[in-house]
C-alpha positions, 0 to 999 in steps of 0.5 A: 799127492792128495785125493784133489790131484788123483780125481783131476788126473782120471778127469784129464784122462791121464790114468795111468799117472792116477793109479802109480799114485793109487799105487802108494796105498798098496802097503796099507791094503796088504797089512789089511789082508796078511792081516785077515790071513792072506798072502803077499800074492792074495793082497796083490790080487784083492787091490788089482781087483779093487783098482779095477772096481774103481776104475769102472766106477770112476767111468760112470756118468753118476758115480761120486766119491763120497771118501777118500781114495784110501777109504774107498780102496780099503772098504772094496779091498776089505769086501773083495777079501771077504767075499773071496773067503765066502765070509760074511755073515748076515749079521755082517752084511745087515750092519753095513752103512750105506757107503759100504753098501754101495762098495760091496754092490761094486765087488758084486758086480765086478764078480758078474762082469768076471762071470759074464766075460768068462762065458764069452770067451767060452763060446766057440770063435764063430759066437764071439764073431758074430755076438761082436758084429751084432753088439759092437758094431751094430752090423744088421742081421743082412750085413752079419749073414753075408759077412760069416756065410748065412743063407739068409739074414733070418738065419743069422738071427737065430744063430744070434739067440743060440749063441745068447742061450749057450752063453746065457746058460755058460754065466749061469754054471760058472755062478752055480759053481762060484756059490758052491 
């Protein structure tokens, strides 16, 4: 099945018969990263991961793929493999073409989605309750205060930015601690 066939299959929603396709091309990034000293297990990972940079990609409105599948999953597999080993160079990173620029741009922002969604779920459940009704489901600080118990909408606000900062300073720890 070509590229053509792959694309119309995410543009017809029908994703999972795209990836089991996508899924042809895992030998060929396995090589690449037993290659580079990685097990079976860490292939496994860095493709998962580049399936899922794809797959949030594909649903933005300006997103092109400007390679094929292969080209794109390989270059992604290659930086997410580097970036895990916290090797590149700056010679590396300044020799990069433009496409690789923009799929070592969807590794990083995969890793601040990772680091976002790991700081939600540490906040405790009342946070994650009310972040989601504030954010999700657009309830107002009136509706939000009555729903979890606060006295006052003017209190469910505040809880609401507490809750930001505790997360907030949550992403920021789990980043230091990524770079070191």
């Amino acid at each position: 099945m070509d590229d053509k066939n792959i694309l119309e299959l995410f543009k017809n929603g029908q994703r999972e018969k795209a990836f089991s396709k996508l899924y042809s091309l895992y030998p060929k990034i396995e090589a690449l990263i037993t290659s580079k000293g990685g097990s079976r297990q860490d292939a496994s990972d860095v493709f998962q991961e580049a399936l899922i940079i794809l797959n949030r990609n594909l649903e933005k409105s300006d997103f092109k793929l400007t390679s094929s599948f292969y080209t794109y999953l390989y270059s992604v597999s290659r930086f997410v493999w580097k970036d895990a080993q916290n090797k590149f160079s700056k010679k590396e990173l300044h020799q990069l073409n433009n496409q690789e620029i923009e799929h070592f741009h969807g590794v990083l922002e995969e890793k601040k989605y990772q680091l976002a969604e790991r700081a939600f779920l540490e906040l405790g459940k009342r946070c994650q309750e009310l972040l989601r009704l504030f954010y999700h489901q657009a309830m107002s600080f009136k509706t939000i205060a009555n729903r979890m118990g606060f006295k006052s909408e003017k209190i469910a606000k505040n809880q609401k930015y507490k809750c930001l900062a505790k997360a907030k300073d949550i992403y920021q720890a789990s980043k230091n601690n990524h770079q070191s």
